[in-house]
PyMOL Python script that loads the backbone (N, CA, C, O; Angstrom):
from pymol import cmd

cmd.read_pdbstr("""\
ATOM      1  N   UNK A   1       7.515 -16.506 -15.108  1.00  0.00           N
ATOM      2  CA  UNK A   1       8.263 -15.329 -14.706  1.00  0.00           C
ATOM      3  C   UNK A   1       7.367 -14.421 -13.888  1.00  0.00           C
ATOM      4  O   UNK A   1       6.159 -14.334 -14.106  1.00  0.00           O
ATOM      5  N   UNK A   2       8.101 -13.640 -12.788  1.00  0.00           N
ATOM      6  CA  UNK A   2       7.338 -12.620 -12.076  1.00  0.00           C
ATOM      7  C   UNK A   2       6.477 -11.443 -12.460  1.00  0.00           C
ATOM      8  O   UNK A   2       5.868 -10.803 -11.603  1.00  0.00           O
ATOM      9  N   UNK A   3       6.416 -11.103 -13.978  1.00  0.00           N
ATOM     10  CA  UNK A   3       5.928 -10.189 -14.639  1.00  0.00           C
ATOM     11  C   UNK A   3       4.588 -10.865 -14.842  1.00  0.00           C
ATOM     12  O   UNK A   3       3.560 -10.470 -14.293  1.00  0.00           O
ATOM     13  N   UNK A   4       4.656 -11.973 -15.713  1.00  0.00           N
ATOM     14  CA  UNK A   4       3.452 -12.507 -15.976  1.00  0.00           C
ATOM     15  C   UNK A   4       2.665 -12.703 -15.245  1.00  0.00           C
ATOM     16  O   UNK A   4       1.468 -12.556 -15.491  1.00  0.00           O
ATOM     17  N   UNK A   5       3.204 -13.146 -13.990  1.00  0.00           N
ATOM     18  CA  UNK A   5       2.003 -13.678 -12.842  1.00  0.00           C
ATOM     19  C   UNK A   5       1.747 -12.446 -12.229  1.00  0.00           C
ATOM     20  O   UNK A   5       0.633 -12.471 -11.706  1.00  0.00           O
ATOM     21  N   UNK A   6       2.488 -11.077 -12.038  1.00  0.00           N
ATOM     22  CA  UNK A   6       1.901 -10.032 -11.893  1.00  0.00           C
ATOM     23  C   UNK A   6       0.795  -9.687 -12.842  1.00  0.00           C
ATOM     24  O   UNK A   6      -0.269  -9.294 -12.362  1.00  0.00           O
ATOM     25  N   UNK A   7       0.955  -9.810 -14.340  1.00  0.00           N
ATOM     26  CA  UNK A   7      -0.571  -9.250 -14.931  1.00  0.00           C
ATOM     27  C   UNK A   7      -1.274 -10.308 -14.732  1.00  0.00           C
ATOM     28  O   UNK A   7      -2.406  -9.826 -14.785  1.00  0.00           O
ATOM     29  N   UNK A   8      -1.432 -11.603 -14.506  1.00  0.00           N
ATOM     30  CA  UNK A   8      -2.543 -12.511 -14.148  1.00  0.00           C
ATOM     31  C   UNK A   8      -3.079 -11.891 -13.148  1.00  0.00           C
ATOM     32  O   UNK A   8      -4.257 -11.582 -13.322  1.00  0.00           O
ATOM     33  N   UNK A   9      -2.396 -11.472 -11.700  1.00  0.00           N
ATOM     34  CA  UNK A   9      -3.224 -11.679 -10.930  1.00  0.00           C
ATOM     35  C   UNK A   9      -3.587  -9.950 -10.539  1.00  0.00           C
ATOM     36  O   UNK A   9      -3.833  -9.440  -9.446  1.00  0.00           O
ATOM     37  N   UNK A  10      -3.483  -9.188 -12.235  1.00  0.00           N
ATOM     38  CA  UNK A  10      -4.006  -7.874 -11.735  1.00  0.00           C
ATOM     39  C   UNK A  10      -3.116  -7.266 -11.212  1.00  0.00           C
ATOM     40  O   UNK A  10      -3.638  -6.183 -10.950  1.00  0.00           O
ATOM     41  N   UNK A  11      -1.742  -7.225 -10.760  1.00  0.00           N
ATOM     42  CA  UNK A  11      -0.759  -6.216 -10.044  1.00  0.00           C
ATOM     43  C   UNK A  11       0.083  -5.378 -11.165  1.00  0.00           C
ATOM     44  O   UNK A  11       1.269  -5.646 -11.355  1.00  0.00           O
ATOM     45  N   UNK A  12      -0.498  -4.483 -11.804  1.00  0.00           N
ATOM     46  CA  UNK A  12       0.433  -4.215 -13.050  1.00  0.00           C
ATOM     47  C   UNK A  12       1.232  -3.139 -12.184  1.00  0.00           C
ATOM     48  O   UNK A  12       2.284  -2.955 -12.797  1.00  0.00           O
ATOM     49  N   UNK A  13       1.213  -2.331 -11.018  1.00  0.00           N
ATOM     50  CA  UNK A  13       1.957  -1.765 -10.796  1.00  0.00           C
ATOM     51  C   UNK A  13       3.306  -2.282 -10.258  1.00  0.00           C
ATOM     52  O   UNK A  13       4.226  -1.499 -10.019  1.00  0.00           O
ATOM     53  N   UNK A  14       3.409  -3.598 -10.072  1.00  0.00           N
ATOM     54  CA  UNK A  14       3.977  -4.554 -10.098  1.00  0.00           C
ATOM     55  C   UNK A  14       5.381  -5.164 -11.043  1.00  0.00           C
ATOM     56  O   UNK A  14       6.436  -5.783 -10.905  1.00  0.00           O
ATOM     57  N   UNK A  15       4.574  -4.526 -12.016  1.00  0.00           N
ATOM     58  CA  UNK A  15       5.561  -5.381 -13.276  1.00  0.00           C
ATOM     59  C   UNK A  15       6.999  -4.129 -13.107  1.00  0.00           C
ATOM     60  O   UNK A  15       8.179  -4.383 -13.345  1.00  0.00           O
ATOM     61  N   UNK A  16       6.674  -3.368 -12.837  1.00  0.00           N
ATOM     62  CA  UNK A  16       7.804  -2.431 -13.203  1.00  0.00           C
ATOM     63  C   UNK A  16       8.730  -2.077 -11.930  1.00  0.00           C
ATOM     64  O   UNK A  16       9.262  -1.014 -11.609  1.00  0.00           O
ATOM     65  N   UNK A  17       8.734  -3.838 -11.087  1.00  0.00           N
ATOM     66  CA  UNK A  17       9.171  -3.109  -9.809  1.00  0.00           C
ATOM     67  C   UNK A  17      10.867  -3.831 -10.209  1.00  0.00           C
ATOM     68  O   UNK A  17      11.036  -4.736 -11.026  1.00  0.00           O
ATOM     69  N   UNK A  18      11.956  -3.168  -9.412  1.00  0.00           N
ATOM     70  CA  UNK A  18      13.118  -2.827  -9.415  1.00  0.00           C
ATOM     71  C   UNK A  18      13.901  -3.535  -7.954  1.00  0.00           C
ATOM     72  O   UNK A  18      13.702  -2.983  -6.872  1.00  0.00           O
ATOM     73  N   UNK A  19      14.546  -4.440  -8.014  1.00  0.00           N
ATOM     74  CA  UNK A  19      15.178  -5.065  -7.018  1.00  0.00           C
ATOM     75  C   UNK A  19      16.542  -5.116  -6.720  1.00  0.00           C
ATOM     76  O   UNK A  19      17.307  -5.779  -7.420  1.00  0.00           O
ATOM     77  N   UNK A  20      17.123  -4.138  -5.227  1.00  0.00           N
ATOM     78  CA  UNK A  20      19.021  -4.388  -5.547  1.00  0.00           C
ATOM     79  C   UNK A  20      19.091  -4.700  -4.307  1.00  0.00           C
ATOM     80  O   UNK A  20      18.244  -4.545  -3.427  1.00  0.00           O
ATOM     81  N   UNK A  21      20.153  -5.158  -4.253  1.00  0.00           N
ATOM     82  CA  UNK A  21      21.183  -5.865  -3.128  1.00  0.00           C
ATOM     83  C   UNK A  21      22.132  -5.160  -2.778  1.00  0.00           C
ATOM     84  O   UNK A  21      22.643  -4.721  -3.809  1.00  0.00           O
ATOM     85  N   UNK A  22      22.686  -4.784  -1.859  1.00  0.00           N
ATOM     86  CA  UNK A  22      23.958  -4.164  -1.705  1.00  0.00           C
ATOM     87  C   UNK A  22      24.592  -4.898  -0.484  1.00  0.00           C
ATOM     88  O   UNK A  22      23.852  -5.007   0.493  1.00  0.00           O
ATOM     89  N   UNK A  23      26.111  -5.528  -0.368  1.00  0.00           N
ATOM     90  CA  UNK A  23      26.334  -5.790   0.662  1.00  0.00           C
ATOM     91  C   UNK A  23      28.135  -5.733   0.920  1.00  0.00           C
ATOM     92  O   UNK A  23      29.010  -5.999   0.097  1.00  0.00           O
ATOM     93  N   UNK A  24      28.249  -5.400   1.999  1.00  0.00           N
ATOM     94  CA  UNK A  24      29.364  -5.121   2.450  1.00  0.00           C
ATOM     95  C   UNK A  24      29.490  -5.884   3.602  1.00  0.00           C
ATOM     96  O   UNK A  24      28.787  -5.802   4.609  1.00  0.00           O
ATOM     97  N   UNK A  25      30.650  -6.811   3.351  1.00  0.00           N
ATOM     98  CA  UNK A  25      30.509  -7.667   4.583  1.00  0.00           C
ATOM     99  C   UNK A  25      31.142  -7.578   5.817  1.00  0.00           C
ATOM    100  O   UNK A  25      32.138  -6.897   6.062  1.00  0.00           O
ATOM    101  N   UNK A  26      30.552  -8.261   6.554  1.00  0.00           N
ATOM    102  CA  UNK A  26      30.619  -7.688   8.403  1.00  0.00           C
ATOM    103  C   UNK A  26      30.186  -6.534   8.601  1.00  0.00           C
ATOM    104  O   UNK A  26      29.901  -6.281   9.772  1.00  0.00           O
ATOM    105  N   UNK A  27      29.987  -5.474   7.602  1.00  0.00           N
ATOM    106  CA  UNK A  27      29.434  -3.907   7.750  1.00  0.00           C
ATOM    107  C   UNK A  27      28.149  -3.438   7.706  1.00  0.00           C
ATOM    108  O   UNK A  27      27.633  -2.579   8.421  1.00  0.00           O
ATOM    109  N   UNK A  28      27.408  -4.427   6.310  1.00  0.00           N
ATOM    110  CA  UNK A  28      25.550  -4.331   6.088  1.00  0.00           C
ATOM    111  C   UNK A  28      25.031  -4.966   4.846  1.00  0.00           C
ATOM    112  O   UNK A  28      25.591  -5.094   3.757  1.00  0.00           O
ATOM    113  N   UNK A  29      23.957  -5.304   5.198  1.00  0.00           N
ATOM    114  CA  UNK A  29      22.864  -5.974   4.076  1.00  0.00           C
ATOM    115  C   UNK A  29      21.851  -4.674   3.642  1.00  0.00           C
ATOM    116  O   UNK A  29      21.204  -3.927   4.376  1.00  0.00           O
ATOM    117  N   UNK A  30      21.956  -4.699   2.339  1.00  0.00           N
ATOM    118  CA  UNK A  30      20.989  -3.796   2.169  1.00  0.00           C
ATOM    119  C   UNK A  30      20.096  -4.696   0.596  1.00  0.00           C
ATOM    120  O   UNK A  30      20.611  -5.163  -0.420  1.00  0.00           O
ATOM    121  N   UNK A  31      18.570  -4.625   1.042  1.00  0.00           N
ATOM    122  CA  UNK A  31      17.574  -4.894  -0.446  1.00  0.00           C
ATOM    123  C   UNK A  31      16.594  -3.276  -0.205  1.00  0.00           C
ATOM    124  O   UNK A  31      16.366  -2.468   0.695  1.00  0.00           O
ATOM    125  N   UNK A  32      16.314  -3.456  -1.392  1.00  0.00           N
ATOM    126  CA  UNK A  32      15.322  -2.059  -1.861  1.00  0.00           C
ATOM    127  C   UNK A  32      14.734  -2.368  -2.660  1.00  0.00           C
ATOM    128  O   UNK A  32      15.186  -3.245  -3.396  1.00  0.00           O
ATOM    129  N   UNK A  33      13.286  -1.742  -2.947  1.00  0.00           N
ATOM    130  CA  UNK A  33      12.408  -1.844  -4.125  1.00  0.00           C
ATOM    131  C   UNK A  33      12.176  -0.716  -4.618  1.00  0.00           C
ATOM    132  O   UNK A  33      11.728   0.108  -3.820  1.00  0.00           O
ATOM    133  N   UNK A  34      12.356  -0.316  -5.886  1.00  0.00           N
ATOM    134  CA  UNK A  34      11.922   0.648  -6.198  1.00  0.00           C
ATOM    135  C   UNK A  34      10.926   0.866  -7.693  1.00  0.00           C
ATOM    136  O   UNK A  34      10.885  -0.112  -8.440  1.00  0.00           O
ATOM    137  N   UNK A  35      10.253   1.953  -8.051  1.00  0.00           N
ATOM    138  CA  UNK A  35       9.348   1.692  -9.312  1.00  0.00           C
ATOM    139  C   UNK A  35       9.534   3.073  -9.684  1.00  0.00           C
ATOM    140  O   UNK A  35       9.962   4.002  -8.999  1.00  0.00           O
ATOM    141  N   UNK A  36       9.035   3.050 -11.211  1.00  0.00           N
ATOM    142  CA  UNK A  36       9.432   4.162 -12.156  1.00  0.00           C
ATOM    143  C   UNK A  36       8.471   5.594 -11.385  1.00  0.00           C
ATOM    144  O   UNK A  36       8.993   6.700 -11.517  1.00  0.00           O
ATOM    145  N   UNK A  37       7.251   5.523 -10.695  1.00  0.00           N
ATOM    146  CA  UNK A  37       6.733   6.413 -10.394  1.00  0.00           C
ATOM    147  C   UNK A  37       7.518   7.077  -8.905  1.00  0.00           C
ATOM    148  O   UNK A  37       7.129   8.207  -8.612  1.00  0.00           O
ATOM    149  N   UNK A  38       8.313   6.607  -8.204  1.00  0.00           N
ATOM    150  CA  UNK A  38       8.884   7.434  -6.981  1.00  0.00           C
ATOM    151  C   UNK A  38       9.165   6.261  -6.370  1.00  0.00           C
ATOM    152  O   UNK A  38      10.339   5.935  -6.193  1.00  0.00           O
ATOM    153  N   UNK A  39       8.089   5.443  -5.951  1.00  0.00           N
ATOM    154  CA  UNK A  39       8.276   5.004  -4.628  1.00  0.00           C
ATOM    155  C   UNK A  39       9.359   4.125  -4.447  1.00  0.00           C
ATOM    156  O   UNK A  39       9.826   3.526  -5.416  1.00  0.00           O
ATOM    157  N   UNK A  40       9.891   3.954  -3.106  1.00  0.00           N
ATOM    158  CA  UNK A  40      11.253   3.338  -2.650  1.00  0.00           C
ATOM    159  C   UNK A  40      11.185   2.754  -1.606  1.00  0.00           C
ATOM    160  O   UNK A  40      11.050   3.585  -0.708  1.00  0.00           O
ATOM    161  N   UNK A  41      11.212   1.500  -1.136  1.00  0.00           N
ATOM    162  CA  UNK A  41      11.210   0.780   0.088  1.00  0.00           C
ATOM    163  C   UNK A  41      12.475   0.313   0.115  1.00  0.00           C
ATOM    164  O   UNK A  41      12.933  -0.149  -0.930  1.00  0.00           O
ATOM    165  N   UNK A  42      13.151   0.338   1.114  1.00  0.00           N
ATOM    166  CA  UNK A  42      14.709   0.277   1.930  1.00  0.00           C
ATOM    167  C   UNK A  42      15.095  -0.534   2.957  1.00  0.00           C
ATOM    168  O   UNK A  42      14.737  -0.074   4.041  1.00  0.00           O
ATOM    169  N   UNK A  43      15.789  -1.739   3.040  1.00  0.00           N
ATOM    170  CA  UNK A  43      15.529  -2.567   4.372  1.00  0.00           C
ATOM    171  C   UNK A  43      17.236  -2.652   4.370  1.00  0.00           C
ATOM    172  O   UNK A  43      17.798  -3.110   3.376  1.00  0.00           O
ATOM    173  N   UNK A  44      18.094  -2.138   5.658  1.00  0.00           N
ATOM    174  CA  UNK A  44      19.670  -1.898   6.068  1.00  0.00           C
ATOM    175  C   UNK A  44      19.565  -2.708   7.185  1.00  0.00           C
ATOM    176  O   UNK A  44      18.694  -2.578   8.045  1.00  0.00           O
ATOM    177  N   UNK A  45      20.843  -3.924   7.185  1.00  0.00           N
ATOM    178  CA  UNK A  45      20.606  -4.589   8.271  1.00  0.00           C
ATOM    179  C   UNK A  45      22.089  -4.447   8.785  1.00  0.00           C
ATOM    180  O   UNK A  45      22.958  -4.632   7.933  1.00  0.00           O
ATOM    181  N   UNK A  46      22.584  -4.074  10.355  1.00  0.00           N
ATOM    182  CA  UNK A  46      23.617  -3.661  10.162  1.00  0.00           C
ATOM    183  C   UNK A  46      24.488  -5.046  10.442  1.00  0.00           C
ATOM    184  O   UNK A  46      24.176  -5.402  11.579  1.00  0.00           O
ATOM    185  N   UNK A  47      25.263  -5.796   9.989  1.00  0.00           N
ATOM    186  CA  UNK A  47      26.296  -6.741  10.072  1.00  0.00           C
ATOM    187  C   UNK A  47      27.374  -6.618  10.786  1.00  0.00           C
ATOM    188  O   UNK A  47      28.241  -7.489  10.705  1.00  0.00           O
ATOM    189  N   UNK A  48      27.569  -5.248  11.825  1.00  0.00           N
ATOM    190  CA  UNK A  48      29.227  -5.264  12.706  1.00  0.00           C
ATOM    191  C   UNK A  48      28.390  -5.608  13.863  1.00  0.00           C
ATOM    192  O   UNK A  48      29.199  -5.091  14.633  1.00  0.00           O
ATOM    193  N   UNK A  49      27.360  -6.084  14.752  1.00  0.00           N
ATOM    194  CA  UNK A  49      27.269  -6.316  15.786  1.00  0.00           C
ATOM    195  C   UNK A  49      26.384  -7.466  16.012  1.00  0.00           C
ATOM    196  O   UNK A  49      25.168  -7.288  15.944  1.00  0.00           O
ATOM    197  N   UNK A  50      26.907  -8.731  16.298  1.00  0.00           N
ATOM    198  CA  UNK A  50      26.426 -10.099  16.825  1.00  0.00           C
ATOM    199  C   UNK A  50      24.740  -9.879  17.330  1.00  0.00           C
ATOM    200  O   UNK A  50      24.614  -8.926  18.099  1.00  0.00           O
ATOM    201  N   UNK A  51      23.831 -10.403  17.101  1.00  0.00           N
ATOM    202  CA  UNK A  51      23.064 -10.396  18.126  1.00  0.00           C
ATOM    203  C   UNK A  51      22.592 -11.917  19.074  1.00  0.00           C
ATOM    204  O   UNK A  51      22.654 -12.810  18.229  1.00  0.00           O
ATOM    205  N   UNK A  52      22.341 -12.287  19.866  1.00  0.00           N
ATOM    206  CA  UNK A  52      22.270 -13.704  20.141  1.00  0.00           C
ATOM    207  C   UNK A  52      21.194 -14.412  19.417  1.00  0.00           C
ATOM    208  O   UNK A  52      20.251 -13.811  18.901  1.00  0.00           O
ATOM    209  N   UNK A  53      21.339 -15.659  19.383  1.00  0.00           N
ATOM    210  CA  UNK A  53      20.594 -16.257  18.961  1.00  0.00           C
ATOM    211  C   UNK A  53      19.272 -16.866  19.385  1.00  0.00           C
ATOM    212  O   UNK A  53      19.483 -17.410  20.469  1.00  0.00           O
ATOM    213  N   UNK A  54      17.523 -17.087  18.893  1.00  0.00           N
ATOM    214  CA  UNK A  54      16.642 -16.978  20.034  1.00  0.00           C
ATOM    215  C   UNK A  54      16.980 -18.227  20.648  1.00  0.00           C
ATOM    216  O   UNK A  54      18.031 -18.862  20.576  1.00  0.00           O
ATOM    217  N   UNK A  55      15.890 -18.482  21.279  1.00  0.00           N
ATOM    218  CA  UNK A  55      15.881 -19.390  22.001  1.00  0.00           C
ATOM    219  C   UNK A  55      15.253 -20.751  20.969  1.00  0.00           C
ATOM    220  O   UNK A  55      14.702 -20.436  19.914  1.00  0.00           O
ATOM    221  N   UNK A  56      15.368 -22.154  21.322  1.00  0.00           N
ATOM    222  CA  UNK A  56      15.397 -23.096  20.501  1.00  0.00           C
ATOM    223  C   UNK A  56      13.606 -23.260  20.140  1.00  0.00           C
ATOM    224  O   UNK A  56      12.963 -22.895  21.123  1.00  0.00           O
ATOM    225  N   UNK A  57      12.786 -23.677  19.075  1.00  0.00           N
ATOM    226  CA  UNK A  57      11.539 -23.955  19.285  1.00  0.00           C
ATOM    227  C   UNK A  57      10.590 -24.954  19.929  1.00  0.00           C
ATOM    228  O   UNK A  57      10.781 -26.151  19.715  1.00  0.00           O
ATOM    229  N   UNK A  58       9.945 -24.701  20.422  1.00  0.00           N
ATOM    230  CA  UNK A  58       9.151 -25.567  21.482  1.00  0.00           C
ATOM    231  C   UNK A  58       9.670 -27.419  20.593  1.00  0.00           C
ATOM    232  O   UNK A  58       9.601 -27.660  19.388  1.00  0.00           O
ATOM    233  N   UNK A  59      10.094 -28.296  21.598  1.00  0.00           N
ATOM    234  CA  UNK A  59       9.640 -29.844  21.328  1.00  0.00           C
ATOM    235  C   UNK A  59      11.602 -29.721  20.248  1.00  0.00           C
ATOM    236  O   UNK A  59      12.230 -30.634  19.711  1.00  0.00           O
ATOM    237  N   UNK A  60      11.902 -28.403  20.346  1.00  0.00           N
ATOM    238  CA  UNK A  60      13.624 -29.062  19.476  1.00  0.00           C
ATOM    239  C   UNK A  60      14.105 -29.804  20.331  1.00  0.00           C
ATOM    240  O   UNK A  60      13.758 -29.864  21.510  1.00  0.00           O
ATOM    241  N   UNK A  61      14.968 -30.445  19.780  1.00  0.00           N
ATOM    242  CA  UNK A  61      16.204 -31.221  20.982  1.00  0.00           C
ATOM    243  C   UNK A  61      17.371 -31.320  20.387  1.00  0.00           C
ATOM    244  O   UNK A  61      18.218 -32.122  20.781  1.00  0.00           O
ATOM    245  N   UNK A  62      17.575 -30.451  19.282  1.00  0.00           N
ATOM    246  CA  UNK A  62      18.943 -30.483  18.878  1.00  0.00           C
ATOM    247  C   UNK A  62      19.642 -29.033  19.577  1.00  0.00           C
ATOM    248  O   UNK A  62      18.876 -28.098  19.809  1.00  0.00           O
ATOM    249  N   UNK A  63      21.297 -28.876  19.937  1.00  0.00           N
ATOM    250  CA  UNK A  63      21.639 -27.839  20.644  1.00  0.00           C
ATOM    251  C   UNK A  63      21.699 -26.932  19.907  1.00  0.00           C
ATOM    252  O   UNK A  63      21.661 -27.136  18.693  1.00  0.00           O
ATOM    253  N   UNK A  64      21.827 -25.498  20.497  1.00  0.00           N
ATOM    254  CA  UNK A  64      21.332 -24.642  19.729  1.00  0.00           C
ATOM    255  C   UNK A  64      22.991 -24.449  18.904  1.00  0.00           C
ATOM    256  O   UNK A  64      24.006 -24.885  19.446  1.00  0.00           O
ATOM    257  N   UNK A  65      23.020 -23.757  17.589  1.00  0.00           N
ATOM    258  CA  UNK A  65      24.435 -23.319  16.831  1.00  0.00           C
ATOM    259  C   UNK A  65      25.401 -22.670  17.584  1.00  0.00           C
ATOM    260  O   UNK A  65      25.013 -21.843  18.410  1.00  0.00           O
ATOM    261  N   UNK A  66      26.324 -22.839  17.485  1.00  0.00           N
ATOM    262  CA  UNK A  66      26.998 -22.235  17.923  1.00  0.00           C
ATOM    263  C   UNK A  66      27.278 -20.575  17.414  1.00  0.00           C
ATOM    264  O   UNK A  66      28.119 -19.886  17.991  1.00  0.00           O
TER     265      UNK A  66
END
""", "prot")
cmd.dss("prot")
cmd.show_as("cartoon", "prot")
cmd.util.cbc("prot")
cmd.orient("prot")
């Protein structure tokens, strides 16, 4: 489990971290971390607007998705 291998490898600020999901679809992805002392990291991805897809990786030869 993720707790344990946090105190193995010394991350105890770690153990008490907090993980949510929020999602609304076609509208946004949202994950966050948060811990009992304040801190809050926030990642909103917005889902109403397409973006293209990159370009294929060097040596592919399959077509790219549609």
């Amino acid at each position: 489990d993720s707790v344990a291998m946090f105190r193995r490898a010394d991350m105890l600020a770690s153990t008490h971290n907090t993980w949510a999901m929020e999602i609304e679809p076609d509208q946004r992805f949202v994950y966050e971390l948060t811990r009992p002392e304040g801190r809050r990291f926030r990642v909103e991805f917005d889902l109403s607007k397409p973006v293209p897809l990159p370009p294929a990786p060097w040596g592919d030869q399959a077509p790219p998705a549609p």
